[in-house]
C-alpha positions as CSV (number, residue, x, y, z in Angstrom):
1,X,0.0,0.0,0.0
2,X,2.2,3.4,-0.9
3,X,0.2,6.4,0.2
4,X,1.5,9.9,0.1
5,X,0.5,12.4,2.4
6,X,1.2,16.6,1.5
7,X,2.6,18.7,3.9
8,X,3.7,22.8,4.2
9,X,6.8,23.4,6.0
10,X,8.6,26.6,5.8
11,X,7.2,27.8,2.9
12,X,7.4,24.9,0.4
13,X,5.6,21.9,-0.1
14,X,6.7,18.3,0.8
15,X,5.5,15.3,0.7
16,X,5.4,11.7,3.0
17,X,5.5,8.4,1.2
18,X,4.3,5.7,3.0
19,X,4.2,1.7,2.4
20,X,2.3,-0.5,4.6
21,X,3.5,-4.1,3.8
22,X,3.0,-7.5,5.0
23,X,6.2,-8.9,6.5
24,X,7.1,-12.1,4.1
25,X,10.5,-12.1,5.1
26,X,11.7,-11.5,8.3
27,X,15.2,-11.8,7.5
28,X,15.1,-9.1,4.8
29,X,14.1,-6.6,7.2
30,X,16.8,-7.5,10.1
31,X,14.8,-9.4,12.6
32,X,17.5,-11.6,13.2
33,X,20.0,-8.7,14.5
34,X,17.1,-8.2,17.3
35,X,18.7,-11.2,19.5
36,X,14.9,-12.0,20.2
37,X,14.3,-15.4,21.0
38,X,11.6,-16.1,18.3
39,X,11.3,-18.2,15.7
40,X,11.5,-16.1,12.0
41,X,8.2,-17.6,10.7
42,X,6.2,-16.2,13.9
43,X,7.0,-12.7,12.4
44,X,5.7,-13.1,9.4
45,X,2.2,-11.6,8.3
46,X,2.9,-8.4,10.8
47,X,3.5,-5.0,9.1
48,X,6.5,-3.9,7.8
49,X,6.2,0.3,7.2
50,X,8.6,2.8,5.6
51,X,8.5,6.1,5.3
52,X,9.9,9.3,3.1
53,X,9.9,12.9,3.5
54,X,10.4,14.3,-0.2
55,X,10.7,18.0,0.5
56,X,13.0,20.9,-0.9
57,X,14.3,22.2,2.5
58,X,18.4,21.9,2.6
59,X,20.4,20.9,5.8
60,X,19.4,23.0,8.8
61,X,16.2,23.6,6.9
62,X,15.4,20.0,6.5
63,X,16.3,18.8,10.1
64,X,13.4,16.8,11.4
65,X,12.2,14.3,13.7
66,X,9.8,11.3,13.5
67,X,7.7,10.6,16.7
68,X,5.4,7.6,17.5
69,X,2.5,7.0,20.1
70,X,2.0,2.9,20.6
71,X,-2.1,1.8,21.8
72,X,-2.5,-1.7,22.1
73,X,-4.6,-4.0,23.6
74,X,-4.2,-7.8,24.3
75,X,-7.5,-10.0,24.8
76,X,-8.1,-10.8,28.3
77,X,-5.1,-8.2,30.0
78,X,-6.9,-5.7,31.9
79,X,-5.5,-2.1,30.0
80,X,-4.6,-0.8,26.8
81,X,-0.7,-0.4,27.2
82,X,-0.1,3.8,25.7
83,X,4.0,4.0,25.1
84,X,5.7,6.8,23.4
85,X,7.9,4.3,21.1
86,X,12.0,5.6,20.5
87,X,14.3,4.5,19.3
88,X,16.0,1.3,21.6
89,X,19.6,3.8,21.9
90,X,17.9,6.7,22.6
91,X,15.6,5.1,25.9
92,X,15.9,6.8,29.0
93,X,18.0,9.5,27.5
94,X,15.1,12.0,27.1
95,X,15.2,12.4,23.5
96,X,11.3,11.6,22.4
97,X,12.6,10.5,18.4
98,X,12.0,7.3,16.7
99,X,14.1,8.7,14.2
100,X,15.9,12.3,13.7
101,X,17.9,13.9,10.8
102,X,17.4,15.6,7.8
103,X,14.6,14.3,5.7
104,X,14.8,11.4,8.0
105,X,13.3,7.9,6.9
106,X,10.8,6.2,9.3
107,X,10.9,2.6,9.8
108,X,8.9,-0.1,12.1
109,X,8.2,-4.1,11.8
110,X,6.5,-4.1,15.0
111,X,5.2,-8.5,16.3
112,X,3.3,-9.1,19.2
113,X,3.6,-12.7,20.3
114,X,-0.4,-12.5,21.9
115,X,-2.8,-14.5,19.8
116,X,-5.7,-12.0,19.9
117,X,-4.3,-8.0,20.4
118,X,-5.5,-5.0,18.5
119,X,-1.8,-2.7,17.9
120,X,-2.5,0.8,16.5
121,X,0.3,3.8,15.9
122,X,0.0,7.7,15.6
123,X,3.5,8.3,13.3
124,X,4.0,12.0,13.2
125,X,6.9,14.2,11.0
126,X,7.8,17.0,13.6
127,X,10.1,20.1,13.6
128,X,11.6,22.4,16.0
129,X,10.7,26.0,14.7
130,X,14.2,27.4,15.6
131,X,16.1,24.2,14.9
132,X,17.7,24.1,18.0
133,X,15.3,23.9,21.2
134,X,13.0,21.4,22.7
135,X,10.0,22.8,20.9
136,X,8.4,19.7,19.0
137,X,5.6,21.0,16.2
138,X,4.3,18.5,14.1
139,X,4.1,18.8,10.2
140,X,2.3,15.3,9.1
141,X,1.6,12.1,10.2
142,X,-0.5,9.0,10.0
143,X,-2.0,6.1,11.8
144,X,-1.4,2.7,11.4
145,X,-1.5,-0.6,13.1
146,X,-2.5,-4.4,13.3
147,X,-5.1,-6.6,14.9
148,X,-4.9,-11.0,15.9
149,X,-7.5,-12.9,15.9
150,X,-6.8,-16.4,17.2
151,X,-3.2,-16.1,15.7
152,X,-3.5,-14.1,12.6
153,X,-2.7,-10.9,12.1
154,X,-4.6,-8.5,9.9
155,X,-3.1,-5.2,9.2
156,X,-4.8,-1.8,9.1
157,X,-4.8,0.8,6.4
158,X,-2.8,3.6,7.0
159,X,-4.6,6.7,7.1
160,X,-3.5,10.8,7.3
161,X,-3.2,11.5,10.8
162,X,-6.0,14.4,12.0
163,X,-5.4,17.0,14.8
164,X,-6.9,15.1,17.2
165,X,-4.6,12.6,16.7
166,X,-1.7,14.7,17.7
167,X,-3.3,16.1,20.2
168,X,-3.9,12.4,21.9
169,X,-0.4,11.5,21.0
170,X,0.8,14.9,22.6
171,X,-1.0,14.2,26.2
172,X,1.5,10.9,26.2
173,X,4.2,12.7,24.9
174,X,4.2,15.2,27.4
175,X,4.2,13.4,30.1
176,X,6.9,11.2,28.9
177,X,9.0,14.0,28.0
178,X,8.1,17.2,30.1
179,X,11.4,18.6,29.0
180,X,10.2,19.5,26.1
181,X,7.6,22.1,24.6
182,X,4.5,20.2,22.4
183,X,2.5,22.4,20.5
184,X,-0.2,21.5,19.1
185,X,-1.1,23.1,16.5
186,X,0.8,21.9,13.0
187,X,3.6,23.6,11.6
188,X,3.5,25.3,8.4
C-alpha cells in the first residue's frame, strides 16, 4: 500500500511516502540482528512500514524528527498499554525520536507474540521552529496498526493522521518527556 500524504513546511511543499507491507521475510528486514528469541516464521504476516519525506528544505532547513504514540490491547489483559515508542539507543536518555535527521526515513516491523491483540500507531513528522530547542511541532503524520485474531494478524490501512490525533499522542508525549515544549497546532 504506498500512500503519500502533502505537507507545508517553511514555505514549500513536501511530501510523506508511505508503504504499509506484510512482512514475508523476516530476514530481509533484520529481525535476526534483534537477538529476540523467536522463531522467524512467527514474524511473518505483521507489518512492515517505511516512510519518506520528499521535501526541498536543505540541511538546517530539513532537520526533522519522526515521533510515534504505541495503543494496544491484548484480549483478556486488563488495559490498553499507551508507550511513546523511540528509538532502543535513545531510551531513557530523554530524546522523544523514533528517528531524527534531515529528511529522516521512518521505519517499524512491530510482532506481538499474543494470539488475539489490536496494535495501533499515531506516526507523526515534527520540527523544531528554531532548529535548535526542545520545541516539538508536528508537520504530518498518520495512523497505522494491526489486529490477531486467534493467531492471525490482519493489518490496518494507513490513514493521514488528524489533529486530534496529535493532540492524543501529545498528552502521552508530554508526560513522557516534560522537558520539552509540544505544541499543538501543525507547523507550516
Amino acid at each position: 500500500m504506498g500512500l503519500e500524504f502533502p505537507f507545508r513546511l517553511r514555505g514549500d511543499d513536501g511530501v510523506i511516502r508511505v508503504s504499509v507491507t506484510r512482512n514475508e521475510e523476516p530476514a530481509r528486514w533484520g529481525w535476526r540482528l534483534l537477538g529476540i528469541d523467536v522463531p522467524l516464521e512467527h514474524i511473518v504476516g505483521f507489518p512492515v512500514v517505511e516512510a519518506t519525506v520528499d521535501h526541498p528544505g536543505e540541511g538546517y532547513a530539513a532537520v526533522m524528527g519522526w515521533v510515534q504514540v504505541v495503543r494496544y490491547e491484548v484480549t483478556g489483559e486488563p488495559e490498553t498499554v499507551v508507550l511513546a515508542d523511540v528509538a532502543p539507543q535513545l531510551q531513557g536518555l530523554g530524546m522523544p525520536y523514533v528517528a531524527f535527521g534531515v529528511r529522516p526515513n521512518y521505519f517499524d516491523s512491530p510482532a506481538i507474540s499474543a494470539p488475539d491483540a489490536d496494535w495501533r500507531a499515531a506516526t507523526f513528522l515534527t520540527v523544531s521552529p528554531d532548529v535548535l530547542s526542545r520545541v516539538i511541532e508536528p508537520v504530518c503524520g498518520f495512523c497505522w496498526g494491526y489486529r490477531r485474531k486467534e493467531g492471525v494478524t490482519d493489518l490496518v490501512e494507513a490513514r493521514r493522521a488528524e489533529e486530534t490525533d496529535w493532540l492524543e499522542a501529545r498528552e502521552e508525549l508530554v508526560t513522557r518527556y516534560p522537558d520539552w515544549e509540544w505544541r499543538s497546532g501543525w507547523a507550516s
